[in-house]
N, C-alpha and C positions, 0 to 999 in steps of 0.2 A: 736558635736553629731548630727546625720543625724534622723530627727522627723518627721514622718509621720500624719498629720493633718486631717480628716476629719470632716467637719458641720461646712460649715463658716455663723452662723444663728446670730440672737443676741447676746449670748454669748459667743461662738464659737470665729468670727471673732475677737474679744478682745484677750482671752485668745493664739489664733496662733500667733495675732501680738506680744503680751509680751515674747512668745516665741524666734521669730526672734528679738525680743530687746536684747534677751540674749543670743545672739549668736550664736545660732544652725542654721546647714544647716535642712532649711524646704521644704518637698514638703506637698501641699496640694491638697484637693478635697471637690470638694460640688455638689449637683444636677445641681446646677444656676453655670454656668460657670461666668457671671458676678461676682461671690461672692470672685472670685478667683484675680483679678485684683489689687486691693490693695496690697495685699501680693507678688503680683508676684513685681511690683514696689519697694517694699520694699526687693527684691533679695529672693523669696522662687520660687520653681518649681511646676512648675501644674501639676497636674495627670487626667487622665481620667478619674480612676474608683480608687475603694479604694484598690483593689488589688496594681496597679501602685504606689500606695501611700507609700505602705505598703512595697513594691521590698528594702531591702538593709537597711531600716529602724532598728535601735537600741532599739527605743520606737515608737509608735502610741498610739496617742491620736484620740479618739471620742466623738461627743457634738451634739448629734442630739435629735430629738423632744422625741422619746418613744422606749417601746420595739421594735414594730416592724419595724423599721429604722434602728433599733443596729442589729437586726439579717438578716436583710437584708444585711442591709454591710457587717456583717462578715461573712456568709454563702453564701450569694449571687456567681451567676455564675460568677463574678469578685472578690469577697470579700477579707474582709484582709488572712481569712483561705487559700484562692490560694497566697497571695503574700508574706504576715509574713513570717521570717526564723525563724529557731529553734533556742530557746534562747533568741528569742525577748522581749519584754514587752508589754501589750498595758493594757491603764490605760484606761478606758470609763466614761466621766465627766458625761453622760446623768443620768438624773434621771429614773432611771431602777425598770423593777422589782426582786426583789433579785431571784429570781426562775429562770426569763432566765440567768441571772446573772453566778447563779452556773452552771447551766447547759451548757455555753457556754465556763466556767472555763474547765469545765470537758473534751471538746470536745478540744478545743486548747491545753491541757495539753498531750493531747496523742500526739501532735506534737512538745512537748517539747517550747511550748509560751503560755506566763505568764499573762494572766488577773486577775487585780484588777480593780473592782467597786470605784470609786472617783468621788460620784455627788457633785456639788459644791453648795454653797450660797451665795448671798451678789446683786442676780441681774447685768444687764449690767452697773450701775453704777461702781459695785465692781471689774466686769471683767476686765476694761476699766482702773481706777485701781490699779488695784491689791491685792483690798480689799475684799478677797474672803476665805471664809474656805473651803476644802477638806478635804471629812470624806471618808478615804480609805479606804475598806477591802478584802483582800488576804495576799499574803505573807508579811511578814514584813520584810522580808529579802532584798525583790524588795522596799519594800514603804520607806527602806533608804538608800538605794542604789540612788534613784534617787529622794530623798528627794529636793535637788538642781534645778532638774528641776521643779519639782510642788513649789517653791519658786518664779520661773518666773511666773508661775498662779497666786498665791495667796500668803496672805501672812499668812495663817493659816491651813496648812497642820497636819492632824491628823490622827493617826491610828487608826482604832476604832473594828477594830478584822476581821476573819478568810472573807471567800469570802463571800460578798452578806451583810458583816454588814455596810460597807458606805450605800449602798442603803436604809439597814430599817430603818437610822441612817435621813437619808434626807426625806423618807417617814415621819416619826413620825415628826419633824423637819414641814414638809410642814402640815401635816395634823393637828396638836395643832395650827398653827400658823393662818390654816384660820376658824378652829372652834373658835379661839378666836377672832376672824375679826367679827364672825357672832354673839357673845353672847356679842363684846362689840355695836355692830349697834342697837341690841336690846335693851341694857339697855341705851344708849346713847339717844335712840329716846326717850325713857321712859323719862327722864329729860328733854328733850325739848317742850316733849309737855306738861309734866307737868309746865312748862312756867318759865325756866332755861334759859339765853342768852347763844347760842352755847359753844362761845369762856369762857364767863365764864366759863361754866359746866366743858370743858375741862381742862383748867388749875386745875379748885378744884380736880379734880379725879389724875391728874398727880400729884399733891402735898398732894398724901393721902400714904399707906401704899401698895397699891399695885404699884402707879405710880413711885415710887421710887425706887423701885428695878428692875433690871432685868426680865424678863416676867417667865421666866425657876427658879427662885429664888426660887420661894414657895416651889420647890421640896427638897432642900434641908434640913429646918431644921426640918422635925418631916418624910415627905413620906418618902426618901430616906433609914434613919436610922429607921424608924418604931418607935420612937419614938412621944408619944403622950401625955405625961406628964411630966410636967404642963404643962399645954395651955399655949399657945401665946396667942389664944384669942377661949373662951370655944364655943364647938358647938351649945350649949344652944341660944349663944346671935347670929350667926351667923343664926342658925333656924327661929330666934326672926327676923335679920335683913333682909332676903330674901322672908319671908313671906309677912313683910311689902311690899317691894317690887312691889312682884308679885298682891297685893292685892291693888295697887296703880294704876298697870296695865291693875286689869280688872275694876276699876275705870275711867281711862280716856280712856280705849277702846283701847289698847297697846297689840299684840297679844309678850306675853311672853314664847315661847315653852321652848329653851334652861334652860332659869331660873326657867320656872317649871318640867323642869327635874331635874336641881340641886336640888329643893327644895324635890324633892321625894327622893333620896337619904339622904336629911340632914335629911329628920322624920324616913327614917328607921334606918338613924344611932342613932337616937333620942330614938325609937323604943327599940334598943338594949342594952340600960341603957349607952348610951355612952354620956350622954350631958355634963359633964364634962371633957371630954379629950378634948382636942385640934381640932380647927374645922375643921383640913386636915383629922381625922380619918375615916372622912365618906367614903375617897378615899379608903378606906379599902374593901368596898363595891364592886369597879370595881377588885381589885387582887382577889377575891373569883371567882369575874362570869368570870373571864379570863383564873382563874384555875391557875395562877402564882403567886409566893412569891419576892418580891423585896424586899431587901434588901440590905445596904450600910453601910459597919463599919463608924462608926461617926471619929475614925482617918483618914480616908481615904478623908471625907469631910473637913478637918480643911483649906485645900490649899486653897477650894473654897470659901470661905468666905474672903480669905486675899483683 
């Protein structure tokens, strides 16, 4: 299969070479004509521009920094839109905004080529590899059709619905993953200086009930389903245990933002005669101000738990 390559960057350059591992004719392109050497050694052909790239290609792939690099490329006075033929596919690994996303769906569509959004995760470790999920969304028709090929990527290729839902799929994904980077430094400093050894602290916290499971876990057994009774463990004693906390922190002089935000949420949930349900209810709190209902049949959840 003839695969046209653009953004040979950090991740980029991984994901082209696993390509040409698997046997497709590759041309490529990147700004840095340097970036191109490797590949070309390993038997792929250089292009100029992403148009060139894009000449005769079956599929194209894109891996560059942000929005506005994806719509330069593909709009640009050489872009894939001059080079792509009708029928083509091009799969875009960048982490996107799902709004140019659709709207650049919409624009290639009128020339009969097929974008789907496929930002990836797992870092240049995983590109490198091959340890990487793709969370795709446009046609599904296309995302197993060339199922095969995004297998040369990674090794966890997923459909995750209509165009533009990869994107909010890796957005929500990146965005949980560094607020939780920032409320665990927080309560982590909290322990240190309350005069905790590092490495101990850490180990204690990774062999408790959140360290144990999967980080994405909790959502499963009361948000997901909206169930909240019985507790797991009542929001009463979770109010109890963040208070403490926070009350630790303005003790040793610890600025605690994120946890005293959790904690205004746990009293209004407290507030609302809810300290007996389950301590995830309070998340009840953010689906009102969002203005959306989520919910998940609990048979639908039993796989995830295996």
């Amino acid at each position: 299969m003839r695969i046209g390559f653009i953004g040979l960057g950090t991740m980029g350059q991984h994901m082209a070479r696993s390509l040409l591992e698997g046997g497709h004719e590759m041309v490529v392109h990147d700004i840095r004509r340097e970036a191109g050497a490797p590949h070309e050694e390993a038997g792929a052909e250089w292009a100029d521009t992403p148009a060139q790239a894009a000449e005769g290609a079956e599929v194209v792939f894109t891996s560059l920094p942000g929005p506005p690099e994806v719509e330069a490329v593909a709009l640009g006075e050489a872009g894939l839109l001059r080079g792509m033929r009708a029928g083509a596919v091009w799969f875009d690994l960048t982490t996107n905004s799902p709004a140019l996303v659709r709207r650049l769906h919409a624009t290639f569509a009128e020339k009969d080529i097929h974008l789907l959004d496929a930002p990836v995760s797992g870092g240049p470790r995983g590109a490198r590899t091959r340890k990487l999920a793709l969370w795709v969304g446009g046609d599904q028709t296309f995302f197993e059709r060339y199922r095969p090929v995004l297998e040369s990527i990674g090794d966890q290729p997923a459909y995750i619905g209509p165009i533009g839902a990869g994107s909010v799929a890796k957005l929500v994904h990146n965005c949980a993953g560094y607020a939780i980077q920032t409320a665990l430094a927080e309560a982590f400093t909290l322990g240190v200086k309350a005069g905790v050894e590092p490495l101990a602290l850490f180990k204690a916290i990774r062999q408790g009930a959140q360290g144990r499971r999967r980080t994405f876990d909790g959502l499963i057994d009361q948000f997901l389903p909206g169930v909240f009774e019985p507790p797991s463990f009542a929001l009463r004693l979770a109010h109890k245990d963040v208070t403490l906390a926070t009350a630790l922190g303005r003790e040793l002089g610890v600025p605690m933002r994120l946890s005293n935000l959790a904690l205004a949420d746990l009293t209004e949930a407290i507030n609302r005669g809810w300290g007996e349900r389950d301590s995830r209810v309070a998340m009840l709190l953010q689906e009102e101000r969002a203005g959306t209902d989520i919910r998940v049949a609990e048979d639908q959840l039993s796989e995830l738990h295996e």
